[in-house]
SELONU-532550 format. One record per residue (C-alpha): residue in one letter; x, y, z; residue number from 1. Coordinates in steps of 0.1 Angstrom, whole numbers, plus 5000, padded with zeros to 4 digits. Layout:
N
+---+------+------+------+-----+
! r !    u !    v !    w !   k !
+---+------+------+------+-----+
! a !    X !    Y !    Z ! NUM !
...
+---+------+------+------+-----+
This chain:
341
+---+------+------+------+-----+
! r !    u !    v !    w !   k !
+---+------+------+------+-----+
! x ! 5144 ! 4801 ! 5066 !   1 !
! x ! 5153 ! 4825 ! 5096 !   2 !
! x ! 5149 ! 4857 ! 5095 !   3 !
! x ! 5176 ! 4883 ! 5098 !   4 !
! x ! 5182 ! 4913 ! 5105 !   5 !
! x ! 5212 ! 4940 ! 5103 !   6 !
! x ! 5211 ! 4980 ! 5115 !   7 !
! x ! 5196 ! 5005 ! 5085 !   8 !
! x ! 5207 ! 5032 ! 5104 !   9 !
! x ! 5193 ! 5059 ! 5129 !  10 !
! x ! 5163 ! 5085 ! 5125 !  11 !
! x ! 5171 ! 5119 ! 5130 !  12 !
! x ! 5167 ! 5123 ! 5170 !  13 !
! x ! 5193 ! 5093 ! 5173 !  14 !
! x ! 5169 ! 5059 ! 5169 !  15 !
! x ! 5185 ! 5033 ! 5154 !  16 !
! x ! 5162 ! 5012 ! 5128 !  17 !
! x ! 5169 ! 4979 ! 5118 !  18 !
! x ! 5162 ! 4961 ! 5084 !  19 !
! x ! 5147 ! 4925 ! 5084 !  20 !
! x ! 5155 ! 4898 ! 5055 !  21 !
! x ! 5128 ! 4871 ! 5051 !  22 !
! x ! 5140 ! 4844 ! 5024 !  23 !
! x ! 5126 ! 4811 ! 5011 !  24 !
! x ! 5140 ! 4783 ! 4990 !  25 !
! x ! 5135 ! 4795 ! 4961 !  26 !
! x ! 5160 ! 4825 ! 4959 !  27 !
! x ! 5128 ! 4851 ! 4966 !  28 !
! x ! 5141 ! 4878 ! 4994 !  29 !
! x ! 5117 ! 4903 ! 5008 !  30 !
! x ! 5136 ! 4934 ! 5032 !  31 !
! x ! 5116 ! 4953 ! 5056 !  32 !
! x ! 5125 ! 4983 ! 5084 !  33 !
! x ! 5107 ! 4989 ! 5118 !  34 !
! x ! 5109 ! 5028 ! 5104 !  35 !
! x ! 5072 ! 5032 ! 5087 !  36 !
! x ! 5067 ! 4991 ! 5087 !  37 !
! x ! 5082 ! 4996 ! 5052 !  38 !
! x ! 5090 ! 4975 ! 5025 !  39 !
! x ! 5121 ! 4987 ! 5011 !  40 !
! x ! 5128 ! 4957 ! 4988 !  41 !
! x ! 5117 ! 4922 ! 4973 !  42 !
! x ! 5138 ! 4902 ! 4948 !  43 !
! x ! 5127 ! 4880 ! 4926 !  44 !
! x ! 5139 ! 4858 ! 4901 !  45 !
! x ! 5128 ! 4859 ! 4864 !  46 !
! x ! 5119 ! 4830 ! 4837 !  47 !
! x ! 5158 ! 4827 ! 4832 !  48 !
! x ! 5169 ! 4830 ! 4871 !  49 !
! x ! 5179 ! 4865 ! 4874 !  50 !
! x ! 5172 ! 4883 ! 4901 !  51 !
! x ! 5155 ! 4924 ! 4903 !  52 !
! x ! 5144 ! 4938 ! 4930 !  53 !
! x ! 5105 ! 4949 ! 4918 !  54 !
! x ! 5099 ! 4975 ! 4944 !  55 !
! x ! 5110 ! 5010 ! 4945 !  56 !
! x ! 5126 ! 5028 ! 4973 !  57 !
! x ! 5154 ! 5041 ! 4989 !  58 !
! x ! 5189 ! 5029 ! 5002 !  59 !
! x ! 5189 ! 5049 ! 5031 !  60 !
! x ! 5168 ! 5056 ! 5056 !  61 !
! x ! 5168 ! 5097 ! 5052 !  62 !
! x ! 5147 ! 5089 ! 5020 !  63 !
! x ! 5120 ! 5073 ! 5038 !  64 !
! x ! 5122 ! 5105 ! 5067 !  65 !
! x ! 5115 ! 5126 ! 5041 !  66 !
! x ! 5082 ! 5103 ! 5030 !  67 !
! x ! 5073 ! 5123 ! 5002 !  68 !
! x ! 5062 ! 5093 ! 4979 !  69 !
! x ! 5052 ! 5069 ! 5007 !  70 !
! x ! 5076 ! 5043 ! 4993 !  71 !
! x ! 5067 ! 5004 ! 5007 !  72 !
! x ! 5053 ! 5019 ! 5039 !  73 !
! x ! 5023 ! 5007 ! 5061 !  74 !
! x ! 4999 ! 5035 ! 5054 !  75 !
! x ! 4973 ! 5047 ! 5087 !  76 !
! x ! 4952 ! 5053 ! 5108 !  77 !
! x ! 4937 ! 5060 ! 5076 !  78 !
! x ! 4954 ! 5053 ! 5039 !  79 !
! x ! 4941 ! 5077 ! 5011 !  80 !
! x ! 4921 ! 5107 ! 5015 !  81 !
! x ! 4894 ! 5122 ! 5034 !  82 !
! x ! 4877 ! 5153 ! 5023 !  83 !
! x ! 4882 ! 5187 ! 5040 !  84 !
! x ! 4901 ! 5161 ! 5070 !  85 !
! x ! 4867 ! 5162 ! 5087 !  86 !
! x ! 4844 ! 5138 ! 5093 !  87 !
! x ! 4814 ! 5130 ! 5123 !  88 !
! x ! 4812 ! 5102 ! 5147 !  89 !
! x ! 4786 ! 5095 ! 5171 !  90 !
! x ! 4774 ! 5131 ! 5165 !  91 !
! x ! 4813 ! 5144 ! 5173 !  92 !
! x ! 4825 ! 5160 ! 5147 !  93 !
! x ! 4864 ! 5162 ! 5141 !  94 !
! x ! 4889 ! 5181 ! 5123 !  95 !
! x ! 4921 ! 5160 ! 5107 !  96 !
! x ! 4950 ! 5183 ! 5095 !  97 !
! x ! 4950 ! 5189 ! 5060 !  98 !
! x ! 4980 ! 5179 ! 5043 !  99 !
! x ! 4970 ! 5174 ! 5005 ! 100 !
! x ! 4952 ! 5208 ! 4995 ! 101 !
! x ! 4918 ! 5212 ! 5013 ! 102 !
! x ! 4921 ! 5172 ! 5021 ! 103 !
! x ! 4935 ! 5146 ! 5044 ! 104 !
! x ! 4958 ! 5120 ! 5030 ! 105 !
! x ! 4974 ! 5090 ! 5042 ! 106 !
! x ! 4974 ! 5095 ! 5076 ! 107 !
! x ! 4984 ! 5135 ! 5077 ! 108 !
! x ! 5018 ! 5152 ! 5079 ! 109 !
! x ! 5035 ! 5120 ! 5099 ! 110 !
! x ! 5010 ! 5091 ! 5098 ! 111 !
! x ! 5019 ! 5060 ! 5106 ! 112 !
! x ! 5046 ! 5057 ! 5077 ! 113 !
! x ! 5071 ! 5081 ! 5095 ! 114 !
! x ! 5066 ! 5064 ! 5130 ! 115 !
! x ! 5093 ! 5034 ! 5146 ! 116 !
! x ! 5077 ! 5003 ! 5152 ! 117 !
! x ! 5082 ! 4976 ! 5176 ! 118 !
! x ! 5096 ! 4947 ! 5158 ! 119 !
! x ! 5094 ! 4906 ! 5171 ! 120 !
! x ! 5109 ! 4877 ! 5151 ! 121 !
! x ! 5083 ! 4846 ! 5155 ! 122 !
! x ! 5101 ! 4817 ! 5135 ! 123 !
! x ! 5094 ! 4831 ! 5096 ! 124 !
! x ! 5074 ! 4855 ! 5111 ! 125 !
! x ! 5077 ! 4895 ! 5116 ! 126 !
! x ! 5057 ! 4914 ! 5139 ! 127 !
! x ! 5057 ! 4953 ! 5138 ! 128 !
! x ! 5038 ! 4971 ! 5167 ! 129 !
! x ! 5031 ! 5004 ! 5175 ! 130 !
! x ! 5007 ! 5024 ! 5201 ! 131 !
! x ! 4992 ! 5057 ! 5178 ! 132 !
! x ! 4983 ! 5076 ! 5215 ! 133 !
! x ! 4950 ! 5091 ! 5217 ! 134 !
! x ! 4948 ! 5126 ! 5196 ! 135 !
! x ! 4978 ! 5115 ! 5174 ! 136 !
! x ! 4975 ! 5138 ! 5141 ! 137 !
! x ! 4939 ! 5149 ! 5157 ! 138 !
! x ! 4925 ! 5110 ! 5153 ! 139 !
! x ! 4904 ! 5103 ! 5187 ! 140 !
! x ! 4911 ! 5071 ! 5206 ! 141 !
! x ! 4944 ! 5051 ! 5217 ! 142 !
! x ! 4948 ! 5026 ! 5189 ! 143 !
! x ! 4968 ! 4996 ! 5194 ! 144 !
! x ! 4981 ! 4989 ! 5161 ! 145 !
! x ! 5004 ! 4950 ! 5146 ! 146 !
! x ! 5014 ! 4944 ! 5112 ! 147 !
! x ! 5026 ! 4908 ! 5104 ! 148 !
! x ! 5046 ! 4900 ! 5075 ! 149 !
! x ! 5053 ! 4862 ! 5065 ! 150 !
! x ! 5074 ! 4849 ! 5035 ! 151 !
! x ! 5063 ! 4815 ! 5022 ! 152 !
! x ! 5083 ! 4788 ! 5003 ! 153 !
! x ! 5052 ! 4794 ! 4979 ! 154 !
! x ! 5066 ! 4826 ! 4968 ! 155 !
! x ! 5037 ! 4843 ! 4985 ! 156 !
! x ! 5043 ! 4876 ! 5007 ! 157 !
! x ! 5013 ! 4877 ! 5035 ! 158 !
! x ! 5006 ! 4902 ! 5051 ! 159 !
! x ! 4979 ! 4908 ! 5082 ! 160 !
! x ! 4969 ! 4941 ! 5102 ! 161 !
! x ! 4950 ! 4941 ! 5135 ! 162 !
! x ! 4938 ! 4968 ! 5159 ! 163 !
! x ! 4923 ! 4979 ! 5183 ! 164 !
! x ! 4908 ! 5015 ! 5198 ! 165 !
! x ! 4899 ! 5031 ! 5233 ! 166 !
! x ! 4874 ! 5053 ! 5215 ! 167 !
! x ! 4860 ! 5050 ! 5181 ! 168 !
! x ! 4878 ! 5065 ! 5149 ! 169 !
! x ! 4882 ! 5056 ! 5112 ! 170 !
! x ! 4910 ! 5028 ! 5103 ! 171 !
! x ! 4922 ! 5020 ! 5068 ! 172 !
! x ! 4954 ! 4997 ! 5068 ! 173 !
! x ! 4974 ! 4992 ! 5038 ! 174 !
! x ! 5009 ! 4990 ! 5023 ! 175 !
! x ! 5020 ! 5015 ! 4996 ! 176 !
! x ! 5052 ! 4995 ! 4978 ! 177 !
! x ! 5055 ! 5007 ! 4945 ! 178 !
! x ! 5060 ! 4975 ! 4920 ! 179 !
! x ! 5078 ! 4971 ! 4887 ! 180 !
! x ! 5080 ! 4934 ! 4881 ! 181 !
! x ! 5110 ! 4942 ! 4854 ! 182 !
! x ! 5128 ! 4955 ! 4884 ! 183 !
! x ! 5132 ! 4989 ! 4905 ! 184 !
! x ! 5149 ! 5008 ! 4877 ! 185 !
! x ! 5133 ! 4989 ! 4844 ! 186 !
! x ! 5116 ! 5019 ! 4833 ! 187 !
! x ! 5081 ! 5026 ! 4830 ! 188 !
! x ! 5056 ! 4995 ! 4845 ! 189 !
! x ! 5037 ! 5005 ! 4810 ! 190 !
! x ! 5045 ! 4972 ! 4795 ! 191 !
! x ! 5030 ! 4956 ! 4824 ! 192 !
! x ! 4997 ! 4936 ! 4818 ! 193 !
! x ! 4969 ! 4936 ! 4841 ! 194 !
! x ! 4933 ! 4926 ! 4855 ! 195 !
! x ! 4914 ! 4935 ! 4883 ! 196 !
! x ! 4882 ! 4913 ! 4896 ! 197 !
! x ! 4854 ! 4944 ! 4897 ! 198 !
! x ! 4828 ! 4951 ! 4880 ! 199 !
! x ! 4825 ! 4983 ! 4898 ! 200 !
! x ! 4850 ! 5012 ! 4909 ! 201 !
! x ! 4849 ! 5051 ! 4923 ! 202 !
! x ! 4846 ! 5082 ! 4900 ! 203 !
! x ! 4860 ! 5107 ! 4918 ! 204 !
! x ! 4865 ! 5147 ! 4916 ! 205 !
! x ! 4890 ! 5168 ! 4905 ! 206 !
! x ! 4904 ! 5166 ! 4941 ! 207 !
! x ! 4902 ! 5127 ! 4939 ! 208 !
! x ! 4873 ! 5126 ! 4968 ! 209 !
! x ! 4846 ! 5103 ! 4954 ! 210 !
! x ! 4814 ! 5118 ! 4944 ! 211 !
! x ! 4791 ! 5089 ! 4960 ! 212 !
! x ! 4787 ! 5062 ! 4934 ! 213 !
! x ! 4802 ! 5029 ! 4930 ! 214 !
! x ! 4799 ! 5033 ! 4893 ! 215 !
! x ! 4797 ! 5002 ! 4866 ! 216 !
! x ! 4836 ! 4998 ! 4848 ! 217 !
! x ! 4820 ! 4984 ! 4813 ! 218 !
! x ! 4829 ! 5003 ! 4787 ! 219 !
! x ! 4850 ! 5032 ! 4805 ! 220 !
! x ! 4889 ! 5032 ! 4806 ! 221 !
! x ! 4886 ! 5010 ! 4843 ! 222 !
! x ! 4874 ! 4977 ! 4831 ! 223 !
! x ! 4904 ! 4962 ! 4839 ! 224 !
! x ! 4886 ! 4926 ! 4844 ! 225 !
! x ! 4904 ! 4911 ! 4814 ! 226 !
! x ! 4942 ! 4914 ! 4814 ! 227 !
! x ! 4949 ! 4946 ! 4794 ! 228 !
! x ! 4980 ! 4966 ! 4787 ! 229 !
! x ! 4988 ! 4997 ! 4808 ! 230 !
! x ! 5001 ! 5019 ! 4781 ! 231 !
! x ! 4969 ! 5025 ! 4766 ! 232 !
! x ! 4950 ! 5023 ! 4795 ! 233 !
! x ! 4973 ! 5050 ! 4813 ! 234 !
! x ! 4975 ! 5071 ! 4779 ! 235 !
! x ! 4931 ! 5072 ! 4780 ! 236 !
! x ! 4928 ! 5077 ! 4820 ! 237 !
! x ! 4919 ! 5113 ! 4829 ! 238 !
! x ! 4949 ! 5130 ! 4848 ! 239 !
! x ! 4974 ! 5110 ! 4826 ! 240 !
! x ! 4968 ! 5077 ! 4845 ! 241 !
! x ! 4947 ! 5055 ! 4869 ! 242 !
! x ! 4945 ! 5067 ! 4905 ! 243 !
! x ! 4914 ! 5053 ! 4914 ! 244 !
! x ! 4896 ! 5026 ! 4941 ! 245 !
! x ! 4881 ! 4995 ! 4924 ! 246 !
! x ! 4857 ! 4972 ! 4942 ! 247 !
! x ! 4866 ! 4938 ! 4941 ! 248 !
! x ! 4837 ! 4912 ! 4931 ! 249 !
! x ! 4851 ! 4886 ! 4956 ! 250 !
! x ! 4873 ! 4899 ! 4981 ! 251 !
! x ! 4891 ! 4867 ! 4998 ! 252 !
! x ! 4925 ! 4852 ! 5006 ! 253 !
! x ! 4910 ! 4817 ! 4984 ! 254 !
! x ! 4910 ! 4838 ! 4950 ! 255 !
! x ! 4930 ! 4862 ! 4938 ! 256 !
! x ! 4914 ! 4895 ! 4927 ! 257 !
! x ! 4941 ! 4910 ! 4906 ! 258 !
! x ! 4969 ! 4897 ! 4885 ! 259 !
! x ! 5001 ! 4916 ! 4871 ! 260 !
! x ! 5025 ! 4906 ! 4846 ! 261 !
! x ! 5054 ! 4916 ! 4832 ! 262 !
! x ! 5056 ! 4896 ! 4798 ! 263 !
! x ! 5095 ! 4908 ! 4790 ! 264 !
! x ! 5105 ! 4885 ! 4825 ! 265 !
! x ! 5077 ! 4868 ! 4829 ! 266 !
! x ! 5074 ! 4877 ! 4864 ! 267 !
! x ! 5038 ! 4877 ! 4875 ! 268 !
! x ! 5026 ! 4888 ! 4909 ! 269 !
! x ! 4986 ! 4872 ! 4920 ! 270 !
! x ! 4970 ! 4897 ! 4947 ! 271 !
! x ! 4946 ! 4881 ! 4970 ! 272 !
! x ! 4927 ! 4906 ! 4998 ! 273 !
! x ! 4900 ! 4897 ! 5028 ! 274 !
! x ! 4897 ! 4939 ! 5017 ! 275 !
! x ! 4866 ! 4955 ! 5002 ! 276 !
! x ! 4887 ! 4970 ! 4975 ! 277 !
! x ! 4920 ! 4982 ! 4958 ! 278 !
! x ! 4935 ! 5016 ! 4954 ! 279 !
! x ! 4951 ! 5011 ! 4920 ! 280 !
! x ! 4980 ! 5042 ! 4912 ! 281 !
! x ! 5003 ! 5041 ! 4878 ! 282 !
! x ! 5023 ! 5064 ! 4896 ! 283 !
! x ! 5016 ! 5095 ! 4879 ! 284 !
! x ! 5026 ! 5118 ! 4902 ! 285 !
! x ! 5065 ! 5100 ! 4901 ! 286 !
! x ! 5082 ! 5130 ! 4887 ! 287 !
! x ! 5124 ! 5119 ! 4888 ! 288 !
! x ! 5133 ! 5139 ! 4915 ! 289 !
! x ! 5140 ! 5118 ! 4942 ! 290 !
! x ! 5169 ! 5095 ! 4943 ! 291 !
! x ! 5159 ! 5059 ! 4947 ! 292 !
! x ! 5181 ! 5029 ! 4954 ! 293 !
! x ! 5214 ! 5025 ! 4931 ! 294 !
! x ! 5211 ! 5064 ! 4919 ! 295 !
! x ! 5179 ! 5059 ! 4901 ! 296 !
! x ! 5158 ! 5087 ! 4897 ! 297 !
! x ! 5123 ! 5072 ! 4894 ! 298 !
! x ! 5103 ! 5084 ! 4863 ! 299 !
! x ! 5063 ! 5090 ! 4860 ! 300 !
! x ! 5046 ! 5056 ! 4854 ! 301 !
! x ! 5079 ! 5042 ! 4871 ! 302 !
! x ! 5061 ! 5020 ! 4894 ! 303 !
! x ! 5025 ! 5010 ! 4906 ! 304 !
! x ! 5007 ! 5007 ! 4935 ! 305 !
! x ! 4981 ! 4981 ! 4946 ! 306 !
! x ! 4963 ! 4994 ! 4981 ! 307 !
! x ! 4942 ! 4973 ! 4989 ! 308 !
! x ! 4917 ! 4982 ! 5016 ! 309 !
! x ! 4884 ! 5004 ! 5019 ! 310 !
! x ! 4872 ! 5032 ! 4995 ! 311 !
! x ! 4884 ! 5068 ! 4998 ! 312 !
! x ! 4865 ! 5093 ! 5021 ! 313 !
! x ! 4845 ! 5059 ! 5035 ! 314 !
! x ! 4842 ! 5079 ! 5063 ! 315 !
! x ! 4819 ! 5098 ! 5048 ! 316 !
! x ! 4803 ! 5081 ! 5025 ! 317 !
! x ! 4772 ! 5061 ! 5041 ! 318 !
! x ! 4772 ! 5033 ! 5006 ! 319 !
! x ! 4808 ! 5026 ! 5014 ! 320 !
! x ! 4820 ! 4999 ! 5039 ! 321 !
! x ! 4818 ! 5006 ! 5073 ! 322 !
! x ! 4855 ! 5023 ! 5082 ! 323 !
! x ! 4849 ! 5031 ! 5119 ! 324 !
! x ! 4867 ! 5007 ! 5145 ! 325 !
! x ! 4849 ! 5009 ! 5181 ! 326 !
! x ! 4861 ! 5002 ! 5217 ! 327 !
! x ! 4856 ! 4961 ! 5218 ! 328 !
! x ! 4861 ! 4950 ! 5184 ! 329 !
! x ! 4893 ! 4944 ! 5170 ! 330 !
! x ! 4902 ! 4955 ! 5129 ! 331 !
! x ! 4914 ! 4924 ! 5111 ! 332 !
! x ! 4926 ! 4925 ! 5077 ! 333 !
! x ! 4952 ! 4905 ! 5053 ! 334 !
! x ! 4968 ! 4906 ! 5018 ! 335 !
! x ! 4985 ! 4880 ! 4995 ! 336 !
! x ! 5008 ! 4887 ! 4973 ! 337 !
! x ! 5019 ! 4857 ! 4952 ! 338 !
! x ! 5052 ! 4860 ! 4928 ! 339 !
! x ! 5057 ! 4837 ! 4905 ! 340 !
! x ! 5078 ! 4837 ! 4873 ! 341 !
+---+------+------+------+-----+
């Protein structure tokens, strides 16, 4: 079906952004802005036909301005954290600010989730754009960045990132929607069920830098790779919930590597990645402050996050996938994420 769009309203120095509905037969309806490449909403219908919206977020654009829970955006140049901001390429080292304690997170103080993006309609097709110029939030290079989003009449969402550098520098793509398959204001996603294809995940400090390991998940609180509840997974996790990398035993677009399911609905949302691994967050640090759409103040636990993409600190660390994109090559990365219900 085509795509349309309507105004969402203007940024604070006077840019107008626009909101994008993609639709399919089946009465599935995914909303994005060109402000942040966010997803601000995706409605789905449950085992009886009714339609929720699973993703949290705000009405207006001012809530994404502020950013402070990084709601549906396209996370970069680099999602999730890098310790102390610095890191060494090429014998260059380089100094990111610092804008979660001592460490770099999601891009710094306006990464890519608080930038406008070009946006092009190509039949069921939209393409976001953006040029980060060279020294943006103290990242080296020029980097050419497109995000394309695609509804099918499967009820899958795809989703592909490219790039491309002038000079080399880290890159880690990824979209930060928080989901609750029983619907943007349903509570707590405790009720959810889930699994997670990997035998292995990322211990990480008290910071939430990794240590070094990819470490086993049998018998710990992260073997997720039978469908488990989250309520007593979240009650066991240290910090009060999961906020941790897993890596996916067979990262491809042909199999999905995760599966989520809300058994009150019987909505049910099948992640497939070409990524090394996903950033799974219970949203612990969802505190009910913020005002979400319809007056909803968002609780802890009220939504989850499933960033797929490299490890945390890859940078870094030399056992993790290679996260540095050079002059000549061209990043190239994509997510499914299948509803059904």
């Amino acid at each position: 079906m085509p795509i349309t769009q309507e105004d969402f309203g203007h940024t604070k120095d006077g840019r107008l952004v626009v909101r994008y509905s993609l639709s399919n037969k089946n009465g599935m309806v995914v909303k994005i802005i060109n402000f942040g490449a966010a997803v601000t909403s995706i409605e789905v219908p449950d085992r009886a036909g009714n339609i929720a919206d699973v993703v949290l977020g705000y009405d207006k654009l001012e809530g994404y301005e502020t950013g402070a829970f990084y709601h549906g955006i396209v996370v970069g140049r680099v999602a999730n954290r890098i310790a102390k901001g610095r890191f060494v390429i090429d014998g260059k080292e380089y100094q990111l600010e610092t804008n979660n304690g001592p460490n770099h997170l999601h891009g710094g103080f306006k990464g890519f989730g608080l930038m406008l993006w070009n946006a092009t309609v190509e039949g069921s097709t939209l393409k976001l754009t953006r040029v980060s110029p060279d020294g943006e939030q103290c990242y080296p290079g020029e980097m050419t960045v497109e995000v394309r989003y695609e509804l099918t009449d499967e009820n899958i969402l795809n989703v592909v990132y490219s790039a491309v550098t002038t000079a080399p520098t880290p890159i880690n793509l990824t979209n930060h929607s928080y989901f609750n398959l029983a619907g943007h204001n349903g509570d707590t996603i405790k009720q959810h069920q889930i699994s997670i294809d990997a035998d292995r995940y990322i211990p990480v400090s008290d910071e939430l830098i990794p240590i070094g390991e990819m470490a086993p998940v049998k018998d710990t609180v992260f073997d997720l790779r039978e469908q488990v509840e989250l309520a007593d997974r979240i009650r066991d996790a240290p910090g009060g919930g999961i906020d941790h990398s897993f890596c996916l035993n067979v990262p491809s677009l042909d199999k999905p590597s995760i599966k989520l399911v809300d058994p009150a609905t019987g909505r049910s949302l099948e992640v497939s990645t070409t990524q090394p691994g996903v950033h799974f967050y219970t949203g612990n640090f969802l505190d009910g402050s913020e005002v979400g759409k319809k007056d909803i103040f968002y609780p802890k636990h009220g939504g989850l996050c499933l960033e797929t993409g490299n490890f945390p600190d890859a940078i870094n660390q030399d056992n993790f996938p290679n996260a540095i994109l050079r002059p000549g090559e061209k990043y190239l990365q994509a997510t499914s994420f299948k509803f059904s219900w």
